[in-house]
C-alpha positions as CSV (number, residue, x, y, z in Angstrom):
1,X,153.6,88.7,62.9
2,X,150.8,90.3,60.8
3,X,146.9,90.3,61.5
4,X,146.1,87.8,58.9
5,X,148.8,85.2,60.4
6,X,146.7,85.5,64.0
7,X,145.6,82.3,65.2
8,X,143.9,80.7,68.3
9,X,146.1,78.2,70.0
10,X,145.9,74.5,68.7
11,X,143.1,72.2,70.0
12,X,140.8,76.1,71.3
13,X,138.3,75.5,68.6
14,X,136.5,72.3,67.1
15,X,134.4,71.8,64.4
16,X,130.9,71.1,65.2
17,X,129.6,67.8,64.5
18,X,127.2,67.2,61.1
19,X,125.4,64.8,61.6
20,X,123.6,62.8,58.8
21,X,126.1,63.3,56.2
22,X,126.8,59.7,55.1
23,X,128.0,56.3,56.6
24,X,131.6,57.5,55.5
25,X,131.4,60.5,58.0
26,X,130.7,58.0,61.4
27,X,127.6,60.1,62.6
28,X,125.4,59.3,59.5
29,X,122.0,57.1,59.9
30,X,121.5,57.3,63.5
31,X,123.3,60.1,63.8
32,X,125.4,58.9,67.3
33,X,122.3,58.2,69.1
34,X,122.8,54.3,68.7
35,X,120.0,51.8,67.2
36,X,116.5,52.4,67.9
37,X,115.0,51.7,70.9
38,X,113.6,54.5,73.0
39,X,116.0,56.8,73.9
40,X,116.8,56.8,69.8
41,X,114.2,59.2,69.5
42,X,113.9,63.0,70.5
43,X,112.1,64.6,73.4
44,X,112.7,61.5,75.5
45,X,113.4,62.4,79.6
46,X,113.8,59.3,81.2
47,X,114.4,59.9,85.2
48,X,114.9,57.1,87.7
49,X,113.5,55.2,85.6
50,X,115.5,51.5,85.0
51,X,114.1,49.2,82.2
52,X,110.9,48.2,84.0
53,X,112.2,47.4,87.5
54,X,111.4,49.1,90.6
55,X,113.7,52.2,90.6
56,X,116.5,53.2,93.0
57,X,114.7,56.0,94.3
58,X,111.6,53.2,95.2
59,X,113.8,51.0,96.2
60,X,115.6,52.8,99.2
61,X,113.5,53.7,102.5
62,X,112.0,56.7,103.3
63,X,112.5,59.3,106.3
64,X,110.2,61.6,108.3
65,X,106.2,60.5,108.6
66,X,103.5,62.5,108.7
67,X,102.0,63.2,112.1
68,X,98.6,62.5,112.0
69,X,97.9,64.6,115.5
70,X,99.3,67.7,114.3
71,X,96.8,71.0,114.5
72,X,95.9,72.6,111.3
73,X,95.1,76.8,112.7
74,X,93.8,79.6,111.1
75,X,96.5,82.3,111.2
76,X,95.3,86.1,111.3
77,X,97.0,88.7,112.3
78,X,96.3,92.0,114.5
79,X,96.0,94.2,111.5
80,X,93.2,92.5,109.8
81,X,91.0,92.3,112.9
82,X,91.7,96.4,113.4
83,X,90.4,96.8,109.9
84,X,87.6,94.5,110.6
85,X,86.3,96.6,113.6
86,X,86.9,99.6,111.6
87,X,84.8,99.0,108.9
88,X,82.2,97.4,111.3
89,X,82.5,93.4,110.4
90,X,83.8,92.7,113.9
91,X,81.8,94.1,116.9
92,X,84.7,95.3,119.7
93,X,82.6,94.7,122.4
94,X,82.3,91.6,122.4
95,X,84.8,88.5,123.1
96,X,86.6,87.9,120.1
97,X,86.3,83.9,118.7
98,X,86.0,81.7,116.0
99,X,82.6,82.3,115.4
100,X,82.7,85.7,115.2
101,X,85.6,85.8,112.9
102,X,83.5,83.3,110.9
103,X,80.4,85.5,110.1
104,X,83.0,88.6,109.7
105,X,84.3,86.6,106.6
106,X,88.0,87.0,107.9
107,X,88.5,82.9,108.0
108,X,86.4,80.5,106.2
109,X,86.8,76.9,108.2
110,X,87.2,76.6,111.8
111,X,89.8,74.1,111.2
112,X,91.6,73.4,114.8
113,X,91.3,77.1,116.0
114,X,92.4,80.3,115.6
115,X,96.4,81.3,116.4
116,X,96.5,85.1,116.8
117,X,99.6,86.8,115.2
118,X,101.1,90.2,115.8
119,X,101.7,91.6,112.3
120,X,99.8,95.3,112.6
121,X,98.5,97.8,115.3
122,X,96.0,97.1,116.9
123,X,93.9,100.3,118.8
124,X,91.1,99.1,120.6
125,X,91.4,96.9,123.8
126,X,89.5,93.4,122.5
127,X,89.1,89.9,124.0
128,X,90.4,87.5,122.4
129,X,89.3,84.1,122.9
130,X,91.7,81.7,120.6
131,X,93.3,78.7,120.7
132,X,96.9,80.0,120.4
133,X,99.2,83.2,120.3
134,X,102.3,84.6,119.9
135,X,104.1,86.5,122.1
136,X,104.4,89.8,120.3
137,X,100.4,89.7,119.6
138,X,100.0,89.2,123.5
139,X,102.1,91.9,124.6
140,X,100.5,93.9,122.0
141,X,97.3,93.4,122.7
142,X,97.3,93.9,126.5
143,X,99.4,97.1,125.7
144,X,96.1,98.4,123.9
145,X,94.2,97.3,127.1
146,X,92.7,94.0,125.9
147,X,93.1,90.5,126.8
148,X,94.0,87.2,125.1
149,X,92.6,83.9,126.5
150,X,93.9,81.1,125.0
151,X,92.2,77.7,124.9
152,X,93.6,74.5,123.6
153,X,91.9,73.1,121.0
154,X,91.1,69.4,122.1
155,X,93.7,66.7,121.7
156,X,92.8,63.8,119.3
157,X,93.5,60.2,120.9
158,X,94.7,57.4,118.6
159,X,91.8,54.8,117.9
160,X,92.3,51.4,120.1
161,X,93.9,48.5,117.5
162,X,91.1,46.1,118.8
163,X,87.9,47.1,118.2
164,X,85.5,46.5,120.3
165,X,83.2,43.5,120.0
166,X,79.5,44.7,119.1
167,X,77.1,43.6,122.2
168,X,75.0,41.2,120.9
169,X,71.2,41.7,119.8
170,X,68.5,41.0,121.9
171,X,66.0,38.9,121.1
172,X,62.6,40.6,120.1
173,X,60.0,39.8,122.8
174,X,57.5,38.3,120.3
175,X,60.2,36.0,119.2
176,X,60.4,35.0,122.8
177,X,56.9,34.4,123.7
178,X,56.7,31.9,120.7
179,X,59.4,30.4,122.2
180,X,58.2,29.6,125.4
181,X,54.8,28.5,124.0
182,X,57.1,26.0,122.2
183,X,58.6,25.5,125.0
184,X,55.5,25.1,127.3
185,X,53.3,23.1,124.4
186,X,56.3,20.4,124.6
187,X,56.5,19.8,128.0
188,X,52.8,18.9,128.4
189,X,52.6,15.4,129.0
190,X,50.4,13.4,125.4
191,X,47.1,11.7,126.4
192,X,47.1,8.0,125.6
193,X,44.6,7.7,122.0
194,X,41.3,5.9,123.1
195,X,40.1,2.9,121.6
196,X,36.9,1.7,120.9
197,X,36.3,-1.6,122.4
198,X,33.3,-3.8,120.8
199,X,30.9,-1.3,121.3
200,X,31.5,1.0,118.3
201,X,32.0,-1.8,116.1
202,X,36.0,-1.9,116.1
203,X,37.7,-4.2,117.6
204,X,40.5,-3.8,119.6
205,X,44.0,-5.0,117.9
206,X,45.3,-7.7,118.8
207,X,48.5,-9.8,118.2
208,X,48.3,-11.5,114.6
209,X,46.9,-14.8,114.7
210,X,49.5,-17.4,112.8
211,X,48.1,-18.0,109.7
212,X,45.8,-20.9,108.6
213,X,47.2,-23.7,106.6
214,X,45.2,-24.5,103.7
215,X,43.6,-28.0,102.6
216,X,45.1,-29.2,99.5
């Protein structure tokens, strides 16, 4: 065997494809990629979808929810607040709380509270008033001499599916005087009209006379 008669074994290597060389060749016109329509053209990702219908990804039912009591905290951790009281943002003297941790700029909504974490060293023994801790922040913290209270933060209760009927209005007491003058003016017996006997020149009605038959 010499170098020039080295091959690759039959069927390793296949000539790429040229497309657009003639009807002859089988991949001319179109090229392979069929007869117009959409996915004809280049750049074209179609995922899930199906022609216009709803897709299977639509179509099948979803798992999990979203709990809509769950508590959204402000995470900080002991290394931050140490820096805080270092450079004088945080006064050490006093209890430690969302407020105070507002005006030092270290959180910027109160959100549901403040959870206290034990990343960093903390020197100083604070208070901590927060609504929730980890362990290694606690023991931390009380090793330094401080204390951590933790309070809750308040438990939102699911709105009733009935609401409740609106009391109705009361009437406004001028509408109800006019009512009872209304009330009042007809209940008072009417006076029987007067009539003028031959005195003042009328005379008093009287059943209608039948009428006179006329002389022819």
């Amino acid at each position: 065997m010499r170098l020039n008669e080295i091959k690759d074994r039959p069927g390793a290597t296949r000539a790429r494809k040229r497309l657009g060389r003639g009807i002859g060749s089988g991949l001319g016109k179109t090229g392979g990629r069929g007869t117009k329509g959409q996915k004809a053209r280049a750049g074209v990702a179609i995922k899930g979808f199906e022609g216009g219908q709803m897709p299977l990804h639509r179509r099948l039912p979803k798992r999990g929810f979203n709990n809509i009591f769950a508590k959204s905290f402000n995470e900080i951790n002991l290394g931050r607040i140490q820096e805080a009281v270092d450079a004088g943002r945080l006064d050490g003297k006093k209890p430690i709380t969302v407020e105070a941790l507002k005006e030092a700029g270290l959180i910027r909504r109160e959100k549901d509270g403040v959870r206290l974490l034990g990343n960093g060293e903390i020197k100083l023994g604070l208070a901590f008033e927060v609504a929730g801790a980890s362990q290694k922040a606690i023991q931390a913290v009380e090793a330094a001499g401080g204390t951590v209270t933790v309070k809750p933060a308040a438990r939102r209760e699911p709105e009733p599916k009935e609401k409740q009927k609106a009391a109705p209005k009361e009437r406004p007491a001028k509408a109800e005087a006019s009512a009872e003058a209304g009330e009042a003016k007809s209940a008072k017996p009417k006076a029987p009209k007067k009539t003028d006997d031959g005195a003042g020149g009328k005379k008093p009605k009287s059943k209608a006379e039948p009428a006179k038959k006329s002389k022819s």
